[in-house]
C-alpha positions as protocol buffer text, in pm:
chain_id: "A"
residue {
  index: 1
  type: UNK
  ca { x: -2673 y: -2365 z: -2092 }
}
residue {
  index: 2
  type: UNK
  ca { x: -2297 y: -2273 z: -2047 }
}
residue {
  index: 3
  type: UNK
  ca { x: -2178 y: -2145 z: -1740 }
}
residue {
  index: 4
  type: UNK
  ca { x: -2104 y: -1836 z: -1916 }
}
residue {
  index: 5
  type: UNK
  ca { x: -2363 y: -1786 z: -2102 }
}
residue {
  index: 6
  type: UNK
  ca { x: -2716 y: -1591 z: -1981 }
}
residue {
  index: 7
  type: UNK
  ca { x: -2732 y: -1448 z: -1658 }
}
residue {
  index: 8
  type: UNK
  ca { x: -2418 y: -1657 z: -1591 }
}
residue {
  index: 9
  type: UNK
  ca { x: -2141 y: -1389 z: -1694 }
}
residue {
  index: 10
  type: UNK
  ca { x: -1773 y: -1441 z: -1582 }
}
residue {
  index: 11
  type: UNK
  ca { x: -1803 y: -1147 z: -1340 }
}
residue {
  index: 12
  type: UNK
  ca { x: -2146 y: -1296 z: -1166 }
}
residue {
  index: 13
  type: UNK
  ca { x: -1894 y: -1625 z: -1125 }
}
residue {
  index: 14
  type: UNK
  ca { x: -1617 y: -1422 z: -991 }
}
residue {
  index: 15
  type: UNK
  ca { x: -1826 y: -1314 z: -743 }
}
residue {
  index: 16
  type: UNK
  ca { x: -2004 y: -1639 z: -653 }
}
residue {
  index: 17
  type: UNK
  ca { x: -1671 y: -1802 z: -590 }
}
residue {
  index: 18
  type: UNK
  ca { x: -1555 y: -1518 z: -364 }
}
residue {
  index: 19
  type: UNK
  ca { x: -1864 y: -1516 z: -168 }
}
residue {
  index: 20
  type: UNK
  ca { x: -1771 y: -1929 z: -114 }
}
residue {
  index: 21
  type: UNK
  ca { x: -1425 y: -1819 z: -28 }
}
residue {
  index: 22
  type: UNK
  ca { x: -1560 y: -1577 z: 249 }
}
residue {
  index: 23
  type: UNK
  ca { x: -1857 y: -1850 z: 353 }
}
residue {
  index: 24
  type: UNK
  ca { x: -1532 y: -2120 z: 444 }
}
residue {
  index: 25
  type: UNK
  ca { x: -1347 y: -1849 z: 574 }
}
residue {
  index: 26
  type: UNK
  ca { x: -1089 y: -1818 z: 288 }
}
residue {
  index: 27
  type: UNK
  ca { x: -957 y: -2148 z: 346 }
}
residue {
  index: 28
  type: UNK
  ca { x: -875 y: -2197 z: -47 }
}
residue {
  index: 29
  type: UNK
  ca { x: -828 y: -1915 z: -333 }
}
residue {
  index: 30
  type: UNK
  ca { x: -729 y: -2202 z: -644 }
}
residue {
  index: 31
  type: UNK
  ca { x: -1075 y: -2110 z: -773 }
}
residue {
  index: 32
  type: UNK
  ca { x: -1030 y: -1741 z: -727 }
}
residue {
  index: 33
  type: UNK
  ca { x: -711 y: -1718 z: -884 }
}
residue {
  index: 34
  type: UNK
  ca { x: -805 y: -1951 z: -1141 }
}
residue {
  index: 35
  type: UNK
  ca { x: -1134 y: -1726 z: -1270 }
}
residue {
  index: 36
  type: UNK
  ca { x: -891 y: -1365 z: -1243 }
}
residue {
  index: 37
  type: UNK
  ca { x: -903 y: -1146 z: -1506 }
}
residue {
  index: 38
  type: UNK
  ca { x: -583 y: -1023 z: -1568 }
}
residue {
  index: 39
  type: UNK
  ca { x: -411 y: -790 z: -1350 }
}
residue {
  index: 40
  type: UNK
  ca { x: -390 y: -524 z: -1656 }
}
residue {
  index: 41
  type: UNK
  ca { x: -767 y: -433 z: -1661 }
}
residue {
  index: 42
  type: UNK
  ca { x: -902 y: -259 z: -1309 }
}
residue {
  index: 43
  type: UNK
  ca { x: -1087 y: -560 z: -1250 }
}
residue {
  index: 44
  type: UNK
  ca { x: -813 y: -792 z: -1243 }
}
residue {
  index: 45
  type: UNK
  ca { x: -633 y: -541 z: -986 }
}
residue {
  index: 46
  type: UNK
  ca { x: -975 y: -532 z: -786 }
}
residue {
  index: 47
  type: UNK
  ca { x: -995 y: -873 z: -723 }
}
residue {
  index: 48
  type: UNK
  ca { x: -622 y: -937 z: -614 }
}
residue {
  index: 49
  type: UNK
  ca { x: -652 y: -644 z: -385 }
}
residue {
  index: 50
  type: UNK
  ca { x: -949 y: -830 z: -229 }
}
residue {
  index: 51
  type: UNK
  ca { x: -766 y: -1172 z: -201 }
}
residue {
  index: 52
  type: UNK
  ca { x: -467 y: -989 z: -38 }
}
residue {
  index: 53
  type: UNK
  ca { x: -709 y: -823 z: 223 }
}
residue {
  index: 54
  type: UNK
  ca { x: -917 y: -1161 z: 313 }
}
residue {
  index: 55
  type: UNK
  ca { x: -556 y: -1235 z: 370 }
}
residue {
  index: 56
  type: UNK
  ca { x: -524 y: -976 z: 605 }
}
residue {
  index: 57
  type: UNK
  ca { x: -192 y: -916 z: 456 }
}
residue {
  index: 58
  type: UNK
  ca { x: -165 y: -540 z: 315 }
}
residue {
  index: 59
  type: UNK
  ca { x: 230 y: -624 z: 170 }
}
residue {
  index: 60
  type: UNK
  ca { x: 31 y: -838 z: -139 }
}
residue {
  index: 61
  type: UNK
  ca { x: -122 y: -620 z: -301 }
}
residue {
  index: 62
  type: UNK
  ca { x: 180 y: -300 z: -238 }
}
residue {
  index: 63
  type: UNK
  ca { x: 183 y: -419 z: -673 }
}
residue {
  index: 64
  type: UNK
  ca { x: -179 y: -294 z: -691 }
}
residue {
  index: 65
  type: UNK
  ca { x: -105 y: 54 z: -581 }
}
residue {
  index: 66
  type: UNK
  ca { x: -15 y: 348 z: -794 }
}
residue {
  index: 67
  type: UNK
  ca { x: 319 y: 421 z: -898 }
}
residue {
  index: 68
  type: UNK
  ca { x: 299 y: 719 z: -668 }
}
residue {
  index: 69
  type: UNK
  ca { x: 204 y: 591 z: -371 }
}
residue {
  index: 70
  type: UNK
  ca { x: 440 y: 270 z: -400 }
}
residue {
  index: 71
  type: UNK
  ca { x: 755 y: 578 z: -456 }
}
residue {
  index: 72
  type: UNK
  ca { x: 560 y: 763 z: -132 }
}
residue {
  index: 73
  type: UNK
  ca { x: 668 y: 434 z: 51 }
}
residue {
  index: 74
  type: UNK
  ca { x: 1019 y: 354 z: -59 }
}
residue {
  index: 75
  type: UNK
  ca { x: 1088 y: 791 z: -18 }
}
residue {
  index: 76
  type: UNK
  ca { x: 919 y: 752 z: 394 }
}
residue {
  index: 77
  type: UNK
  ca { x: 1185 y: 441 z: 438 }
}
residue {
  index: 78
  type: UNK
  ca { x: 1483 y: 597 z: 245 }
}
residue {
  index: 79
  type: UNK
  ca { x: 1454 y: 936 z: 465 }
}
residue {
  index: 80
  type: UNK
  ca { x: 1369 y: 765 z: 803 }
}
residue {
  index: 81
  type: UNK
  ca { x: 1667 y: 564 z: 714 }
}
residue {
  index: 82
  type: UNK
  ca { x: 1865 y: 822 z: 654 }
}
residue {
  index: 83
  type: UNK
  ca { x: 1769 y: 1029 z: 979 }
}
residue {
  index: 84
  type: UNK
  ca { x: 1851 y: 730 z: 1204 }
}
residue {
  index: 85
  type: UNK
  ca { x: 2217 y: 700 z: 1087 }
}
residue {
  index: 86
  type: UNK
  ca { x: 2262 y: 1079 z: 1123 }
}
residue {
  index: 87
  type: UNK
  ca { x: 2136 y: 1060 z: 1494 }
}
residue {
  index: 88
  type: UNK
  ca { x: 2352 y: 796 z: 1555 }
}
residue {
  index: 89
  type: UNK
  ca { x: 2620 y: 909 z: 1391 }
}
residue {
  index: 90
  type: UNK
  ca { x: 2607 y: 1274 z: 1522 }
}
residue {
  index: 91
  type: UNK
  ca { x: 2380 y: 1322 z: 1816 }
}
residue {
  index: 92
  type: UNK
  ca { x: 2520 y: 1284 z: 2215 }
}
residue {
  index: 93
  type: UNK
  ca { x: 2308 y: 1050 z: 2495 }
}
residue {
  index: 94
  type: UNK
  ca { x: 2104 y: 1062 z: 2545 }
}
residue {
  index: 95
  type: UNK
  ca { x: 1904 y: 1234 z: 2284 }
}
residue {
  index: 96
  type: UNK
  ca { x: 2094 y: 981 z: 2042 }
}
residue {
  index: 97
  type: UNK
  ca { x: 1883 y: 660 z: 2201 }
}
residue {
  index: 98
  type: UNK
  ca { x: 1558 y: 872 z: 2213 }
}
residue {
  index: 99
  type: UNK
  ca { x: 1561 y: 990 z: 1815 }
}
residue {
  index: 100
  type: UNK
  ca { x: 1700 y: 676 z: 1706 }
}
residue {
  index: 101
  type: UNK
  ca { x: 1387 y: 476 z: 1842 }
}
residue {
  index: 102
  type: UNK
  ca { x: 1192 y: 642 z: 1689 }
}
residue {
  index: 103
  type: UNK
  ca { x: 1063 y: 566 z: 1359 }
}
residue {
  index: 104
  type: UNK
  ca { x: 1263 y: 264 z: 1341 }
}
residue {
  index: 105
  type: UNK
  ca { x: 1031 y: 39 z: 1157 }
}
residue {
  index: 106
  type: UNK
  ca { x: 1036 y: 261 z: 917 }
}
residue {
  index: 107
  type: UNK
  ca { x: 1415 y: 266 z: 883 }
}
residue {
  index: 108
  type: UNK
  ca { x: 1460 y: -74 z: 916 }
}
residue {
  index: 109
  type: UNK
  ca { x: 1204 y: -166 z: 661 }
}
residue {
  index: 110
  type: UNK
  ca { x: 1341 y: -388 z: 404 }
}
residue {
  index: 111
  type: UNK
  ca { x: 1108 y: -285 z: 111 }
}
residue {
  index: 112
  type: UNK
  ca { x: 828 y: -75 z: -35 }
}
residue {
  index: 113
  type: UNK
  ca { x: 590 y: -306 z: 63 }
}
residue {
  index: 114
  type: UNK
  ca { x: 707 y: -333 z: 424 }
}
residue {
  index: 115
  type: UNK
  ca { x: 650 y: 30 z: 480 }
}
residue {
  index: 116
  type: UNK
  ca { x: 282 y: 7 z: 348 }
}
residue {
  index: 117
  type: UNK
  ca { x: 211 y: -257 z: 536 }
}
residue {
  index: 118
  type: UNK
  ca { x: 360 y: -67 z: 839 }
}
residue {
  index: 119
  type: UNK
  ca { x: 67 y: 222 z: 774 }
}
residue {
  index: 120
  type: UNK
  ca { x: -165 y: -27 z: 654 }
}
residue {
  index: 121
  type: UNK
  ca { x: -181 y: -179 z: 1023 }
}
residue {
  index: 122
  type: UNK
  ca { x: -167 y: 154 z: 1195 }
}
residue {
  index: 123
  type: UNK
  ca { x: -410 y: 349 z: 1007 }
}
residue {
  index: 124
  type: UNK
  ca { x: -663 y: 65 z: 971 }
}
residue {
  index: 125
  type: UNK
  ca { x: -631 y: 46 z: 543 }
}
residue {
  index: 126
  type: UNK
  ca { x: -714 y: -337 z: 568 }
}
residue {
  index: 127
  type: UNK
  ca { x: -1018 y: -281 z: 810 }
}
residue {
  index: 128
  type: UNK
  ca { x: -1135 y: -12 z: 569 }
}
residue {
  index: 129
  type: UNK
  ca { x: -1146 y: -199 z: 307 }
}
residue {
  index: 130
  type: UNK
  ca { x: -1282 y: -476 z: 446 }
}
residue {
  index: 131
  type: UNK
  ca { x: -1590 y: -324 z: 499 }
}
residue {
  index: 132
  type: UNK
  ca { x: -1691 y: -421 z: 156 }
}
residue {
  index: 133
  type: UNK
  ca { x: -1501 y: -700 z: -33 }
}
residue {
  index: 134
  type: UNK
  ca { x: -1783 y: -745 z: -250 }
}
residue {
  index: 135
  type: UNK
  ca { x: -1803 y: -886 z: -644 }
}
residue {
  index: 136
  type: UNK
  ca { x: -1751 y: -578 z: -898 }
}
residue {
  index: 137
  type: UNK
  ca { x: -2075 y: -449 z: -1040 }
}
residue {
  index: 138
  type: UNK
  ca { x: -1955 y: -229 z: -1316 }
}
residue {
  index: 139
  type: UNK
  ca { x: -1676 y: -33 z: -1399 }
}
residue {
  index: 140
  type: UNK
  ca { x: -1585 y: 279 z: -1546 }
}
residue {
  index: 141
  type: UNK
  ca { x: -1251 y: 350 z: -1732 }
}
residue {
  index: 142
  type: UNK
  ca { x: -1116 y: 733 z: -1887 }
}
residue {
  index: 143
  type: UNK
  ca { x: -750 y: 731 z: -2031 }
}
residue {
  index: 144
  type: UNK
  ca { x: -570 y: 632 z: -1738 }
}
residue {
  index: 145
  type: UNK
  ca { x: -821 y: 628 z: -1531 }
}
residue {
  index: 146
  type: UNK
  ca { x: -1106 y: 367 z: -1381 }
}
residue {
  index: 147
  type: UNK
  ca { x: -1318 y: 342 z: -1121 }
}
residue {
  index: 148
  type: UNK
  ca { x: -1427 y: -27 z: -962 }
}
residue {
  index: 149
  type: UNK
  ca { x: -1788 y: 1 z: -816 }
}
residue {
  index: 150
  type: UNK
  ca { x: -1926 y: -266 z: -584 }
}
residue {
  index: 151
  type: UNK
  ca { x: -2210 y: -436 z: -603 }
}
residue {
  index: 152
  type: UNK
  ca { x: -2298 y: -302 z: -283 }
}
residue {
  index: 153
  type: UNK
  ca { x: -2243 y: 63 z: -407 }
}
residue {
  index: 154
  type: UNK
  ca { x: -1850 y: 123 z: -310 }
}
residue {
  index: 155
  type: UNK
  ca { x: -1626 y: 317 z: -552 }
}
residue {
  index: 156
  type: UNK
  ca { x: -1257 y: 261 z: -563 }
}
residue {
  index: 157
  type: UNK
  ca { x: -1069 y: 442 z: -784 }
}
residue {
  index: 158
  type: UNK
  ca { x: -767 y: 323 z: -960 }
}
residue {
  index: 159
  type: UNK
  ca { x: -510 y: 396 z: -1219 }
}
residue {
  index: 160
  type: UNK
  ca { x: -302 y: 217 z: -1501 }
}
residue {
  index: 161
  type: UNK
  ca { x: 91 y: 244 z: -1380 }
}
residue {
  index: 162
  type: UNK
  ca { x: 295 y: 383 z: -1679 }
}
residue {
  index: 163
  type: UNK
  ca { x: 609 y: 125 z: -1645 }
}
residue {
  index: 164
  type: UNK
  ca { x: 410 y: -235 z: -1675 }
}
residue {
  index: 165
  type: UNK
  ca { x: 23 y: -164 z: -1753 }
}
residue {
  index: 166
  type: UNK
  ca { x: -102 y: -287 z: -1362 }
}
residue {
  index: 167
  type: UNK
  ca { x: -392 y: -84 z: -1240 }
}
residue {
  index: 168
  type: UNK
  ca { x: -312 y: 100 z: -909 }
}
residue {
  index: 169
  type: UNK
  ca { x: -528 y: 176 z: -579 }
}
residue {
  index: 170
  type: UNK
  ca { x: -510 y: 536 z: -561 }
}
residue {
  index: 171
  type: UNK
  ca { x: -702 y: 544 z: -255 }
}
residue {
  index: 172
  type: UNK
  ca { x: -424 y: 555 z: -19 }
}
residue {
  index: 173
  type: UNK
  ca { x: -160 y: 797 z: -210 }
}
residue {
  index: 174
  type: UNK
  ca { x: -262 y: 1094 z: -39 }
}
residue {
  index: 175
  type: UNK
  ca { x: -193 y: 939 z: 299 }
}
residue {
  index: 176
  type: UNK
  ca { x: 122 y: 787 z: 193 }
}
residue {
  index: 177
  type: UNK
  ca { x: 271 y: 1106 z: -10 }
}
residue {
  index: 178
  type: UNK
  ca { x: 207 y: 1302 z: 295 }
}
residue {
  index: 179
  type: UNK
  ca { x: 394 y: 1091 z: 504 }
}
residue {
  index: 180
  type: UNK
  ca { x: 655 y: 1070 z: 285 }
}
residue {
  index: 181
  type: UNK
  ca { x: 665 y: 1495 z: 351 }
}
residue {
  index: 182
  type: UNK
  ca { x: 689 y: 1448 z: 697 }
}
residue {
  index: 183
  type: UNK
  ca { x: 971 y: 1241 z: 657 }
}
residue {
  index: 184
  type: UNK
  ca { x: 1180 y: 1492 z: 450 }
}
residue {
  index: 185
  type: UNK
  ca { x: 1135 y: 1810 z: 675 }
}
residue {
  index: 186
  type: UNK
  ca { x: 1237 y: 1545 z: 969 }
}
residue {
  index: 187
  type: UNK
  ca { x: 1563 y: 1461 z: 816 }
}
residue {
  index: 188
  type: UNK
  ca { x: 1585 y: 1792 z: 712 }
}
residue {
  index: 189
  type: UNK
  ca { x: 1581 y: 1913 z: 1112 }
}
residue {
  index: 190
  type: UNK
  ca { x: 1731 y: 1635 z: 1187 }
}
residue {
  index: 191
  type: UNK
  ca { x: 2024 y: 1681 z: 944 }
}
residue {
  index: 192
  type: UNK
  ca { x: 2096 y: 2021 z: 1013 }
}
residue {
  index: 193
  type: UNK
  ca { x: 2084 y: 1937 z: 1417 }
}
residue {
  index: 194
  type: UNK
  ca { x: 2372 y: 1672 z: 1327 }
}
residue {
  index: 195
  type: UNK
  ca { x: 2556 y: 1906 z: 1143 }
}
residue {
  index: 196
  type: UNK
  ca { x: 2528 y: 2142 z: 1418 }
}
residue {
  index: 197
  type: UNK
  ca { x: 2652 y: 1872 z: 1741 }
}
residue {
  index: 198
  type: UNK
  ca { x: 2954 y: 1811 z: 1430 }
}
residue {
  index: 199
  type: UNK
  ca { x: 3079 y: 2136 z: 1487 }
}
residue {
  index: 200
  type: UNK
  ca { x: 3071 y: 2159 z: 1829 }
}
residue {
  index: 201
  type: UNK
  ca { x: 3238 y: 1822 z: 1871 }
}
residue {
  index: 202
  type: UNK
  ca { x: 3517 y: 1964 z: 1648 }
}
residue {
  index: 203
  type: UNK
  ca { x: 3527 y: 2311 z: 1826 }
}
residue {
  index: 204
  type: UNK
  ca { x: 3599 y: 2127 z: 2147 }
}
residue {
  index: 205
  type: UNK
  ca { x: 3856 y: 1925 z: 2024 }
}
């Protein structure tokens, strides 16, 4: 009987070999990578999500997000970034050395992906997921849309990204899009307070 054939099917494989992976504690992914599906179907995007968390290293799979939530990331580092060099442009000591610590990894992030990573550690994304890093049982796809279910029962919902046809995690964009908020009424204050200490510094000239 082939492999493939019978109760066999590629996604029972799939599964099998991750379960090996996790059993020799991840110690080689050739197999894994070798049995993907492609990165264009949900499943695909599933599994490379999963290799990147048995990696314990959230800045893989920043490609498997959606296109939202990636832009959420790059807007949070662009507007922290932006703050710091107003505060240290603008503000006096020692309020200058306070604001400009803060958020710093933020502004100092050299990518997207560094960013999610950042909120990946801090609000536990990896641990979340890694609650259940099991083999996909079914899954359901509408327009843009899909959902990856579990074979023990998790749903994660994902959708296709306009600009290459990768299917996205959307299971962190709320998160990450209200962070991104936060960051743009901070540089907003933040802004305005610079422009304010301006003034006065050229007043008192």
């Amino acid at each position: 009987m082939s492999l493939f054939s019978g109760p066999w099917t590629r996604r029972r494989v799939i599964t099998a070999v991750f379960a090996g992976l996790g059993a020799l504690g991840g110690l080689s992914l050739v197999g894994a990578h070798a049995l993907y599906p492609s990165d264009r179907t949900p499943e695909g995007a599933y599994y490379r999500v999963v290799i990147a968390v048995n990696r314990g290293d959230a800045a893989r799979f920043f490609a498997y997000l959606e296109t939202p939530a990636q832009h959420a990331c790059y807007t949070i580092r662009d507007y922290r970034r932006r703050a710091r060099e107003r505060v240290l442009a603008a503000y006096p000591e020692p309020e200058r050395s306070e604001r400009a610590s803060k958020h710093v990894e933020e502004a100092t992030a050299a990518d997207g992906s560094d960013v999610f990573a950042l909120y990946a550690r801090r609000l536990g994304f990896v641990d979340r997921l890694r609650k259940d890093l099991s083999g996909v049982a079914r899954v359901e796809v509408s327009g843009e849309r899909a959902t990856v279910e579990t074979a023990r029962g998790t749903r994660y919902p994902f959708r296709r990204r306009p600009e290459n046809g990768i299917w996205g995690l959307t299971l962190f964009t709320a998160v990450l899009e209200a962070e991104a908020e936060r960051a743009a009424r901070d540089f907003a204050l933040i802004d305005r307070a610079a422009s304010d200490y301006e003034r006065a510094r050229r007043a008192g000239e």
